[in-house]
C-alpha positions as CSV (number, residue, x, y, z in Angstrom):
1,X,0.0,0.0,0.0
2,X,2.6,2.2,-0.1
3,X,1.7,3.7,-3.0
4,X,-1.0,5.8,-0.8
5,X,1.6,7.2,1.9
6,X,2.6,10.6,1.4
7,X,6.2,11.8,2.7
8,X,5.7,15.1,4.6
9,X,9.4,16.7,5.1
10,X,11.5,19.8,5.0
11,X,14.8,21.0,7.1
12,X,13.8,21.7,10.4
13,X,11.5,24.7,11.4
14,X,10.2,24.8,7.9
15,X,6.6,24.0,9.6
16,X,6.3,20.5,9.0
17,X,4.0,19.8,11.9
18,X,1.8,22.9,11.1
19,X,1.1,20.5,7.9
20,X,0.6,17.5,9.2
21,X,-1.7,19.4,11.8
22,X,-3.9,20.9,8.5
23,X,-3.7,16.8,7.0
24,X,-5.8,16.1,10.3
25,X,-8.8,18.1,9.2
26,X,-9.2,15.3,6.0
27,X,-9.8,13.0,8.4
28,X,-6.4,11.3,6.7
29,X,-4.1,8.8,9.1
30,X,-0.8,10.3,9.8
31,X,2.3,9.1,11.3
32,X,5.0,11.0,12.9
33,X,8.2,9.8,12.9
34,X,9.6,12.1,15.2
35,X,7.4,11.0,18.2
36,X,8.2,7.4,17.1
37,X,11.7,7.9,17.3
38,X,11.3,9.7,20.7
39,X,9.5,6.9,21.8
40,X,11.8,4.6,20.9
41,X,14.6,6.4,22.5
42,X,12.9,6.9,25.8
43,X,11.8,3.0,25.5
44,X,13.8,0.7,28.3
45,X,16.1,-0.1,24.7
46,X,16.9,3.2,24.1
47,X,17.7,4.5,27.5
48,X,20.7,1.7,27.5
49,X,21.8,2.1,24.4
50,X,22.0,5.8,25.6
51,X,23.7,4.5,28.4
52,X,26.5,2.5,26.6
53,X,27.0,5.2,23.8
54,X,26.4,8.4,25.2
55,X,26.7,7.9,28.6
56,X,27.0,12.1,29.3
57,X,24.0,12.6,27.8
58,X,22.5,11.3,31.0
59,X,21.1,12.6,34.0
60,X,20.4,9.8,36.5
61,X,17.6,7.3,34.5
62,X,17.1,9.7,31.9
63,X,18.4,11.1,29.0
64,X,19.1,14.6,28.4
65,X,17.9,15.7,25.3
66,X,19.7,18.9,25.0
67,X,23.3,17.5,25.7
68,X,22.3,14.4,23.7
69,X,21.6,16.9,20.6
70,X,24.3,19.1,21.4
71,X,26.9,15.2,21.3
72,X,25.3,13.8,18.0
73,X,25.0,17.1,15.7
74,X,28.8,18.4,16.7
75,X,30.2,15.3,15.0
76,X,29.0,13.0,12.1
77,X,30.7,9.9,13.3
78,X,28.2,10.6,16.7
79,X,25.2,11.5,14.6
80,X,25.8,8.0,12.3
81,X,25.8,5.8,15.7
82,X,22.4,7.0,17.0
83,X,21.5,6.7,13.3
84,X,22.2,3.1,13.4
85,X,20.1,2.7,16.3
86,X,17.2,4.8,15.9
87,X,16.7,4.1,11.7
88,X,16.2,0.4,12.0
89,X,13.8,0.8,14.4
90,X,11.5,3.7,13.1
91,X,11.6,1.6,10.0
92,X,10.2,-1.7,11.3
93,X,7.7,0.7,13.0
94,X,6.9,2.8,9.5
95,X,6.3,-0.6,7.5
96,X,3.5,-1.5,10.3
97,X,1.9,1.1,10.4
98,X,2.3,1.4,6.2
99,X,1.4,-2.3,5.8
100,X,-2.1,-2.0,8.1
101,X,-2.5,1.4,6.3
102,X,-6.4,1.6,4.3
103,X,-6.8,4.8,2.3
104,X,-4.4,7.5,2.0
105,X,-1.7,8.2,5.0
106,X,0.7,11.0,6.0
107,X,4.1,10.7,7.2
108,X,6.1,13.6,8.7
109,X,10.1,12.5,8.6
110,X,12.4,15.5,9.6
111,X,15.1,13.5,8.5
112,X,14.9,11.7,5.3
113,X,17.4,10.0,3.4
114,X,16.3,10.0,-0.1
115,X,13.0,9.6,-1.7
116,X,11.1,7.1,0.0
117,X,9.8,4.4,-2.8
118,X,6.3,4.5,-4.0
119,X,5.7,7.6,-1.4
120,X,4.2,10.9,-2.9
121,X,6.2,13.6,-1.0
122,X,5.2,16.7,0.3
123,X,8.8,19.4,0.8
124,X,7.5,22.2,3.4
125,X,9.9,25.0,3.0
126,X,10.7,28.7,4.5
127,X,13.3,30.5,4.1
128,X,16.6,29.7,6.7
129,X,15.8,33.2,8.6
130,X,12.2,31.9,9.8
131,X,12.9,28.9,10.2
132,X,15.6,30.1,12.8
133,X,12.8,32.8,14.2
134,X,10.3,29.8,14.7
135,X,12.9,27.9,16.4
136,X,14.0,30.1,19.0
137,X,10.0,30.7,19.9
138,X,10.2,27.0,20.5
139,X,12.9,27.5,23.0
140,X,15.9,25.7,21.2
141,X,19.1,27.8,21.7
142,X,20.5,29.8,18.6
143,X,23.7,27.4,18.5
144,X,21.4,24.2,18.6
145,X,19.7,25.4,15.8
146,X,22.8,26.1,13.9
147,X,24.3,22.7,14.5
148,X,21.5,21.1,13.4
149,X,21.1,23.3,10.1
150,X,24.5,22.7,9.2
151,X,24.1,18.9,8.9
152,X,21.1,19.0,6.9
153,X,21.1,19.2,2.8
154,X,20.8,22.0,1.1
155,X,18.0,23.6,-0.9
156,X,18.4,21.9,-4.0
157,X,18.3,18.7,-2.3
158,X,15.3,18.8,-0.7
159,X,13.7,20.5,-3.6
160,X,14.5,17.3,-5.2
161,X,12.0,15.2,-3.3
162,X,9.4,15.9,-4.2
163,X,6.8,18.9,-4.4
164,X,7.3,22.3,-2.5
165,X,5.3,24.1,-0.3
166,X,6.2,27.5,0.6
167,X,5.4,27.7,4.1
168,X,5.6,31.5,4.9
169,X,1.8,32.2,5.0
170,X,-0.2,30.0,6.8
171,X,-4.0,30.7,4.8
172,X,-1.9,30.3,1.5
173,X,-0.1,26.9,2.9
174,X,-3.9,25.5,3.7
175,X,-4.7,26.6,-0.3
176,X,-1.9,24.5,-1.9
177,X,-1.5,21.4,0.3
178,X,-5.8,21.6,-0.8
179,X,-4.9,22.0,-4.4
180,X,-2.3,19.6,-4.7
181,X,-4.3,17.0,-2.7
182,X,-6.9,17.6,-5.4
183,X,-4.8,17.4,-8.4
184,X,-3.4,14.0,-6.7
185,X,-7.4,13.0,-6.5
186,X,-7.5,12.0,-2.6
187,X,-10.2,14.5,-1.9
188,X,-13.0,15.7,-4.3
């Protein structure tokens, strides 16, 4: 079935949520992958493999986000060893969900790969100096936010996924993803 899952991505702060937030109004399933792989990593599993690999990112029984982020997007080599933990897992949990999946479905992934096989995609976009604005109102720190742009693609990469959404105004966001999801013919 996965030829009715559509890929929502987009660097980070681009308003990838906000989309799969308007997705809910169709009454579409959705699926994100972010929560699954915070799940995963706050599972018994994950907190010892946090343990054994990134033992300072702990504070007693539980892992510190922050210091975690601040470890694995400072240095590749760190980000690739969570990777090989967390990507395995989150995809076991994706084909589930994709394999059980009836109708149309909605995936947010904040950090894709490639293009995702038989997967429409969706690339929600803003330019680098919102994205940063949205970031901070979130409460991530101005250098965390730089580490983790500066290990993601570039523009012409993620324009290569798929189709773009400019995600600068919110009414005129609502108006494409409604278009294209016309055009594709999964709602009248």
């Amino acid at each position: 079935m996965d030829n009715y899952v559509c890929i929502i991505t987009g660097p980070i702060g681009s308003g990838k949520s906000f989309v799969l937030n308007l997705i809910d109004n169709y009454d579409f399933q959705t699926l994100d992958l972010d929560k699954v792989s915070n799940n995963i990593l706050e599972s018994s599993e994950g907190i010892n493999y946090v343990k054994k690999e990134f033992v300072e990112a702990m504070e007693g029984s539980k892992i510190n986000r922050t210091k975690l982020a601040n470890i694995v997007f400072l240095d590749n080599a760190k980000l690739r060893i969570l990777e090989s933990f967390l990507h395995p897992r989150v995809l076991n949990y994706y084909n589930d969900w994709a394999s059980n999946l009836r109708g149309y479905g909605f995936v947010e992934v904040s950090a894709p790969k490639g293009k995702i096989q038989g997967a429409k995609t969706l690339v929600v976009k803003a330019n680098k100096d919102i994205r940063i604005k949205r970031l901070l109102k979130r409460g991530m720190s101005l250098n965390d936010i730089e580490n983790r742009i500066s290990v993601q693609p570039d523009e012409e990469w993620w324009d290569s996924l798929g189709e773009v959404l400019e995600n600068v105004d919110r009414e005129k966001v609502k108006k494409e993803l409604d278009e294209t999801l016309k055009r594709w013919r999964w709602i009248d």
